[in-house]
ZADO-1210 file (C-alpha; in nm, 4 decimals, padded with zeros to 6 digits):
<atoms>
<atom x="-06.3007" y="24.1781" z="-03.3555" code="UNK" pos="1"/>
<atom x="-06.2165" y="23.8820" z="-03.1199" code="UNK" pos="2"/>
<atom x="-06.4451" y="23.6139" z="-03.0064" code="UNK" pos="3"/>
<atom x="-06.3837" y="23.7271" z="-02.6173" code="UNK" pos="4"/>
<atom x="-06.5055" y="24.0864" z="-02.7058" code="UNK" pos="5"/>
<atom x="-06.7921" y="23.9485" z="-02.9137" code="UNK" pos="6"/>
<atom x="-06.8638" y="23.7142" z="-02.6140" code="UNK" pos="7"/>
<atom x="-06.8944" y="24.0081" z="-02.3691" code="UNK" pos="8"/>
<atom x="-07.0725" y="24.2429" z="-02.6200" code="UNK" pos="9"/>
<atom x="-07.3228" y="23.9793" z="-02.6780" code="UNK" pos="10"/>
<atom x="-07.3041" y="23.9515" z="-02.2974" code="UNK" pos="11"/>
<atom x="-07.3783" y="24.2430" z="-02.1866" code="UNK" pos="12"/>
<atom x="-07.6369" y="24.2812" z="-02.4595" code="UNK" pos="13"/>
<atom x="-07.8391" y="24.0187" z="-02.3288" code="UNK" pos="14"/>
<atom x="-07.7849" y="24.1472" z="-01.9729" code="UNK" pos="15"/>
<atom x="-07.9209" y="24.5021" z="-02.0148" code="UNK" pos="16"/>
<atom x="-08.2080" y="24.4309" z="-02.2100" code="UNK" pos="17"/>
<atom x="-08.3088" y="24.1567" z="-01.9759" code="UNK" pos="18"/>
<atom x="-08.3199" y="24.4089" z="-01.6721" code="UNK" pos="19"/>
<atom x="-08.5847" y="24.5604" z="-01.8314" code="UNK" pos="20"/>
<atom x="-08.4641" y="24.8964" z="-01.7362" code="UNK" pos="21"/>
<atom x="-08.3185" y="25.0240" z="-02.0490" code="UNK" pos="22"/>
<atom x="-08.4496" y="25.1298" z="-02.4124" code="UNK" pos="23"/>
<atom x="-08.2778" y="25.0067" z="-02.7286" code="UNK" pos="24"/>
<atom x="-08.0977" y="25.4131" z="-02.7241" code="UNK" pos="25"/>
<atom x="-07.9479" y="25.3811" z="-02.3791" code="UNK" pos="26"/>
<atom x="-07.8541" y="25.0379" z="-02.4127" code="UNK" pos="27"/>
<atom x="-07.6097" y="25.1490" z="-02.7458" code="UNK" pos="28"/>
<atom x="-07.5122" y="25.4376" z="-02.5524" code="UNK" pos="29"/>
<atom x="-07.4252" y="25.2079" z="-02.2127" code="UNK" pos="30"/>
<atom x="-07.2276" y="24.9621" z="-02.4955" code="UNK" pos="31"/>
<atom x="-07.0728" y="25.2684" z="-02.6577" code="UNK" pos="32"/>
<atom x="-06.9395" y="25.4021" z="-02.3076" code="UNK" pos="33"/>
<atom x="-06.8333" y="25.1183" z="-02.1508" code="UNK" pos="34"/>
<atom x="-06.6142" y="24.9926" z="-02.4760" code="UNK" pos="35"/>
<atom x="-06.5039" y="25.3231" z="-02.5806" code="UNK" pos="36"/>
<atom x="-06.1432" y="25.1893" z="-02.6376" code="UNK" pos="37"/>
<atom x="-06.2656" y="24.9473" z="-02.9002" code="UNK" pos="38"/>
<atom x="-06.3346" y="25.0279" z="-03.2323" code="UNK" pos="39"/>
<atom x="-06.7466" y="24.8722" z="-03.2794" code="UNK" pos="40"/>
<atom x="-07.0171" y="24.8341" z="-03.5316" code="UNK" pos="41"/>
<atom x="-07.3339" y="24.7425" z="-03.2834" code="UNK" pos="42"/>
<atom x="-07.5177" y="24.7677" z="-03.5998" code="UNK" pos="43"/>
<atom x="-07.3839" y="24.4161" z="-03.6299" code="UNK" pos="44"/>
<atom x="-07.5359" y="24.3310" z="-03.2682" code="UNK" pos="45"/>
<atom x="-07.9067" y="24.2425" z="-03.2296" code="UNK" pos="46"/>
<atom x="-08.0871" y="24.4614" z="-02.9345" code="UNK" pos="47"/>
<atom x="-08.4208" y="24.3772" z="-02.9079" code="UNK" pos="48"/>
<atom x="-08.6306" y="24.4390" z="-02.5859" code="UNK" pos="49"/>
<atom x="-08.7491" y="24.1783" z="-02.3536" code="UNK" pos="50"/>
<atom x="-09.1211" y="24.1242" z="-02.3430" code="UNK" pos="51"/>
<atom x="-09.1197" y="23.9618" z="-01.9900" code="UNK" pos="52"/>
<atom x="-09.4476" y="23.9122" z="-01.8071" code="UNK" pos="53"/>
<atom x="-09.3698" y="24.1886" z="-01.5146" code="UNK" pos="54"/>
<atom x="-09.5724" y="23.9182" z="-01.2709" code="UNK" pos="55"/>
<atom x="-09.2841" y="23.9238" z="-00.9922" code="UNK" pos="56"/>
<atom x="-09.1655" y="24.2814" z="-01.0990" code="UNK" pos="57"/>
<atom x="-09.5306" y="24.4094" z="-01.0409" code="UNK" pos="58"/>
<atom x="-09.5213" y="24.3048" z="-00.6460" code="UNK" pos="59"/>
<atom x="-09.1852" y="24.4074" z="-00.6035" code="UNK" pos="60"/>
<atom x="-09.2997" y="24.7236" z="-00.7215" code="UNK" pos="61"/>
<atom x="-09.5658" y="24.7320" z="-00.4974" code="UNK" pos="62"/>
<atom x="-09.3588" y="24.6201" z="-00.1970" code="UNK" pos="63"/>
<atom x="-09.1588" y="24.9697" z="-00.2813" code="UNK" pos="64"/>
<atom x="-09.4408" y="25.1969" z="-00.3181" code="UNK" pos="65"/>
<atom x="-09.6296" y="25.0591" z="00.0395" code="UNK" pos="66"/>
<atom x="-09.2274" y="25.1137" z="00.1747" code="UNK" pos="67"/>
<atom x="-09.2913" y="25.4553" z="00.1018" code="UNK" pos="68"/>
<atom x="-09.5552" y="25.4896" z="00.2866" code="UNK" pos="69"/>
<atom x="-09.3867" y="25.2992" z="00.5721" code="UNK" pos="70"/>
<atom x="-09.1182" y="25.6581" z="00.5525" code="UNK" pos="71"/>
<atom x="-08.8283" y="25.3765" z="00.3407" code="UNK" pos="72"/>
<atom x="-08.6885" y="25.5143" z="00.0863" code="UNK" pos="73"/>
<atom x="-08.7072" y="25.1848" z="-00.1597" code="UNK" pos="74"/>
<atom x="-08.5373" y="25.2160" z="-00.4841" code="UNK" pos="75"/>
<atom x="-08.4904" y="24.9821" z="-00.7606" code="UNK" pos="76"/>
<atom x="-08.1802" y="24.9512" z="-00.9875" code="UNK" pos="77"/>
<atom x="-08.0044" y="25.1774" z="-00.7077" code="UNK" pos="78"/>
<atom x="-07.6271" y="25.2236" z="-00.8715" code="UNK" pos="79"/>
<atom x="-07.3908" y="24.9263" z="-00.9774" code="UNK" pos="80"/>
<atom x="-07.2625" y="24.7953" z="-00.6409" code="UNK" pos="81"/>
<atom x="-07.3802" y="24.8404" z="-00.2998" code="UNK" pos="82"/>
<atom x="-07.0970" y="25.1234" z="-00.2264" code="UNK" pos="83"/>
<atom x="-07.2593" y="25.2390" z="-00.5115" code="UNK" pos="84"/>
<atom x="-07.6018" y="25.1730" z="-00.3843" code="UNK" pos="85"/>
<atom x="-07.5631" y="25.3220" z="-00.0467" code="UNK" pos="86"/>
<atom x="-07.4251" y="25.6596" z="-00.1849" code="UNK" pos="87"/>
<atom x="-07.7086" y="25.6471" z="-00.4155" code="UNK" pos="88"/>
<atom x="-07.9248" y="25.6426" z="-00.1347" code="UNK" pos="89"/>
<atom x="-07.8047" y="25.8966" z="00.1152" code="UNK" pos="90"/>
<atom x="-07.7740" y="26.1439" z="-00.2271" code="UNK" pos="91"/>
<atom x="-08.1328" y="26.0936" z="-00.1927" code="UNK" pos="92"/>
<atom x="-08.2076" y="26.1457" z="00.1592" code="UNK" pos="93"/>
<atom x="-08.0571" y="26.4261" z="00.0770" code="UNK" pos="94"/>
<atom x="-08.2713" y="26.6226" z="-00.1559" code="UNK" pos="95"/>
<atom x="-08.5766" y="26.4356" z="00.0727" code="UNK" pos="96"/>
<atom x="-08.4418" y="26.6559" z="00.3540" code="UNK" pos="97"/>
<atom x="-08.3893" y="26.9891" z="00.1499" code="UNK" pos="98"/>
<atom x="-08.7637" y="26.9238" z="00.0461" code="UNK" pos="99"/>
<atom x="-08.8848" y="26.8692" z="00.4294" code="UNK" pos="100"/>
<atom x="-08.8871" y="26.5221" z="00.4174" code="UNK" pos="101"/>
<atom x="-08.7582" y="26.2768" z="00.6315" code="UNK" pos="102"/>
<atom x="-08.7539" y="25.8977" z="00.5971" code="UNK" pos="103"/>
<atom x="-08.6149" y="25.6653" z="00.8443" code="UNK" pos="104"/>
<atom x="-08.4357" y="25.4495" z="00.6153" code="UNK" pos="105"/>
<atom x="-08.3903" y="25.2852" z="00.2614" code="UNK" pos="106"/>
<atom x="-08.3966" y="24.9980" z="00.0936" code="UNK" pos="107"/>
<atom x="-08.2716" y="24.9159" z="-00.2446" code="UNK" pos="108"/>
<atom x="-08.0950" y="24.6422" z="-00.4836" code="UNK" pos="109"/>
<atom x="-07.8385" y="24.7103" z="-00.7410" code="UNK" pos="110"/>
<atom x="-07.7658" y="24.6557" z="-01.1023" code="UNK" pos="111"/>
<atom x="-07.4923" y="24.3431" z="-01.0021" code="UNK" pos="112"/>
<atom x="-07.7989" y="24.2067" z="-00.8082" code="UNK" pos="113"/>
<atom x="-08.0289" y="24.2246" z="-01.0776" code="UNK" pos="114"/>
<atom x="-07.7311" y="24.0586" z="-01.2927" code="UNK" pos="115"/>
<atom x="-07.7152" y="23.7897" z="-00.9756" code="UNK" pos="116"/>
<atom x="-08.1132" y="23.7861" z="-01.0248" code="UNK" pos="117"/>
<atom x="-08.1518" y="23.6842" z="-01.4032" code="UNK" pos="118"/>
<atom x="-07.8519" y="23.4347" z="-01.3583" code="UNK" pos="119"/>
<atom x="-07.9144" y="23.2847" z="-01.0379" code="UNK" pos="120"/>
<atom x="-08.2882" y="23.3327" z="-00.9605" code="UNK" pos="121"/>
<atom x="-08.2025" y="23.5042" z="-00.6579" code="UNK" pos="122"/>
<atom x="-08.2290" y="23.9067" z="-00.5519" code="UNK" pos="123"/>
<atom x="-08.0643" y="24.0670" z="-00.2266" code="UNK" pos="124"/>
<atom x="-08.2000" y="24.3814" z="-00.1056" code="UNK" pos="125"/>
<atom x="-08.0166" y="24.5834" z="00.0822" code="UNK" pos="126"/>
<atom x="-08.1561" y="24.8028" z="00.3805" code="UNK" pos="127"/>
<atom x="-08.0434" y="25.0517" z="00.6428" code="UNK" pos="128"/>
<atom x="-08.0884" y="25.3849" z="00.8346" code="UNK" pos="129"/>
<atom x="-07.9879" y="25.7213" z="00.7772" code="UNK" pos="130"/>
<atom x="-07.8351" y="25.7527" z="01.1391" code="UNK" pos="131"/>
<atom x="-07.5616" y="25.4377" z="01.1797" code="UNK" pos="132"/>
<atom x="-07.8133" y="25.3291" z="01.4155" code="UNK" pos="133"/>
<atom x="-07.7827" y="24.9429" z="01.4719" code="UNK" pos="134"/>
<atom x="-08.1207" y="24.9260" z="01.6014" code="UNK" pos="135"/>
<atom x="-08.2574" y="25.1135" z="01.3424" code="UNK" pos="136"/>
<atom x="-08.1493" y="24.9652" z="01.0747" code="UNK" pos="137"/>
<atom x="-08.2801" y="24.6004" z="01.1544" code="UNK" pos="138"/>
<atom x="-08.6116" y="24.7545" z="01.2370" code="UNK" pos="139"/>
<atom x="-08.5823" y="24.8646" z="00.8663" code="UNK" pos="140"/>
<atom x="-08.4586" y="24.5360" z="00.7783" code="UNK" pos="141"/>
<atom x="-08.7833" y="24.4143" z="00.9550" code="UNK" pos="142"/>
<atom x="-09.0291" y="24.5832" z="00.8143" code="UNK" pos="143"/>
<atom x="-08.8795" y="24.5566" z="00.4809" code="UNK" pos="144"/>
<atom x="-08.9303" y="24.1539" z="00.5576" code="UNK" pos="145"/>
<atom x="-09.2250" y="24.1651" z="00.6230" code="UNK" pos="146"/>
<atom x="-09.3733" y="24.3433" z="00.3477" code="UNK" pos="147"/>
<atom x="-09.1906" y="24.1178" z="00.1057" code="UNK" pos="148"/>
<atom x="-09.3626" y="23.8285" z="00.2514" code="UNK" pos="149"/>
<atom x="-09.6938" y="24.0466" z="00.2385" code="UNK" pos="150"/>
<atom x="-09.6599" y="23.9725" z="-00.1254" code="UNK" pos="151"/>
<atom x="-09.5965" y="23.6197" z="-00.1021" code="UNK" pos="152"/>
<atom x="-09.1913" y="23.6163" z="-00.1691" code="UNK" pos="153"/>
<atom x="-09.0009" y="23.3750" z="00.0205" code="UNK" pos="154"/>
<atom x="-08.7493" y="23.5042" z="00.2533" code="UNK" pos="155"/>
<atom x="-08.3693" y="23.4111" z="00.3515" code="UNK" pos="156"/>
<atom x="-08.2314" y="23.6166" z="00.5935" code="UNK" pos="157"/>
<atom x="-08.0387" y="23.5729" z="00.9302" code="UNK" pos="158"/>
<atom x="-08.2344" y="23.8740" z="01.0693" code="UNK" pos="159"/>
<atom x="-07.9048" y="24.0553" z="01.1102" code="UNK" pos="160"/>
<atom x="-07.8297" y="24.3796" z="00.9297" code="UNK" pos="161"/>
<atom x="-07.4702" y="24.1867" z="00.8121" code="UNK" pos="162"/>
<atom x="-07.6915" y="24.0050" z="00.5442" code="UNK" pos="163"/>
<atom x="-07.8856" y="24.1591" z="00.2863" code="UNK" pos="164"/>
<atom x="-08.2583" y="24.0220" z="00.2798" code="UNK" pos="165"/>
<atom x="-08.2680" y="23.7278" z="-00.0161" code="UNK" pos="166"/>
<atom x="-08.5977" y="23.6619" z="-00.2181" code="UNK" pos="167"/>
<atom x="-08.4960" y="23.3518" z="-00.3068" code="UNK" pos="168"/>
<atom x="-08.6041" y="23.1999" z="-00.5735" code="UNK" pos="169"/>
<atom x="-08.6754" y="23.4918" z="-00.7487" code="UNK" pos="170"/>
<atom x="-08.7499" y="23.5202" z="-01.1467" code="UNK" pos="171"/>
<atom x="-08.6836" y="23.8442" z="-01.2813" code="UNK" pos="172"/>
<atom x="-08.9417" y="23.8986" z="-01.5025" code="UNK" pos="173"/>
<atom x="-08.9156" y="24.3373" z="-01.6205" code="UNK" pos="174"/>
<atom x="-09.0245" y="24.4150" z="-01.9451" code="UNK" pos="175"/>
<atom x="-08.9176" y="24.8030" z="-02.0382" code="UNK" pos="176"/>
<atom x="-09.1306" y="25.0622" z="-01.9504" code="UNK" pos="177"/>
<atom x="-09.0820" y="25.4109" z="-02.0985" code="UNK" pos="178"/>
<atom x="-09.3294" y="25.5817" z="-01.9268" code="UNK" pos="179"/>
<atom x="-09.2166" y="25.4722" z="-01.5384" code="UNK" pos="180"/>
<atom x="-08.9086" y="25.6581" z="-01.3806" code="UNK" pos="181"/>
<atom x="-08.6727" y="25.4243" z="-01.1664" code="UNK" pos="182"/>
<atom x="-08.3628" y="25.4491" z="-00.9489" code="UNK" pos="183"/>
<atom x="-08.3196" y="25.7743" z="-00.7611" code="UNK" pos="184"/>
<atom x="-08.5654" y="26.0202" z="-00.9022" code="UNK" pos="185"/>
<atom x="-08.8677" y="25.7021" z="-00.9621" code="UNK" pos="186"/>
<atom x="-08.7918" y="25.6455" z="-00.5423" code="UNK" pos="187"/>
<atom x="-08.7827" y="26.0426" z="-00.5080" code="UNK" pos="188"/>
<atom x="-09.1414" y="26.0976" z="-00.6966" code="UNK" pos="189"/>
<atom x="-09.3055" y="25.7908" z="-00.4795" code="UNK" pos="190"/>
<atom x="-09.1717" y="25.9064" z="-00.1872" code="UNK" pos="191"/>
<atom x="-09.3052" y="26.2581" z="-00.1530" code="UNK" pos="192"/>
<atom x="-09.6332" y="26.1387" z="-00.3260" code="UNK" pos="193"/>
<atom x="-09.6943" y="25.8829" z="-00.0680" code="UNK" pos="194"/>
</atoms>
């Protein structure tokens, strides 16, 4: 095996079990997926879970559950990109509506921004409406502000809905949690239990 391949292996490795969002099982079977060409032992590779603190990840979380109750759709680790992201997001809205729900918008950040989170100290959260409404969407911009700086996170944003919001700095800090749902169907159960 060459030392580029290694180098990403050990790469991504480090990546997924830093987001906190994987077990050891789906981490092998992300690994096994994504290098399906190549021909690899990850016997040889070392996965061992974070044990991070959860300190920021626990008020992010609870920024996204009092969303909820706001009628935003808040999901975490909401597809890979923000294409991604928003399709994610409108699949939601969605089932939301099927079930008699109806939120006014979403918020969400992706697995690339968690990457951009662990490497840079910085997360973007994206945020719209469900209606291409420009007005809309910065009031859902808005209130997605200010409940991040309920919980003390400093803000960058231009107050536009052509940025994403920044918490910036921002330590990612997500240990693994088996018994907690995330991305679609963790936003779908807070949502309707708000």
């Amino acid at each position: 095996m060459n030392q580029d391949l290694v180098d990403e292996l050990e790469y991504m490795i480090d990546l997924l079990t830093k987001s906190g969002f994987f077990s050891e099982d789906e981490i092998i079977e992300i690994l096994q997926d994504q290098f399906i060409e190549e021909d690899i032992d990850l016997s040889k590779f070392n996965i061992s879970l974070n044990n991070f603190d959860n300190i920021n990840f626990n008020k992010l979380e609870k920024v996204f559950e009092a969303l909820a109750g706001q009628n935003i759709v808040a999901i975490h680790n909401c597809g890979y990109d923000i294409e991604e992201g928003v399709g994610d997001a409108f699949e939601l809205y969605v089932h939301l509506r099927n079930n008699k729900f109806n939120p006014d918008g979403f918020c969400f950040y992706t697995f690339e921004d968690v990457e951009e989170a662990i490497e840079e100290r910085v997360l973007k959260i994206t945020f719209g409406d469900f209606e291409n409404s420009e007005t809309k969407a910065l009031q859902i911009g808005e209130i997605v502000e200010e409940a991040l700086k309920s919980e003390g996170f400093s803000i960058v944003w231009d107050g536009t809905i052509n940025e994403q919001i920044e918490l910036n700095p921002f330590k990612w800090d997500k240990s693994f949690d088996e018994n907690k749902e995330y991305e679609i169907e963790g936003a779908y159960d807070i949502f309707i239990d708000k």
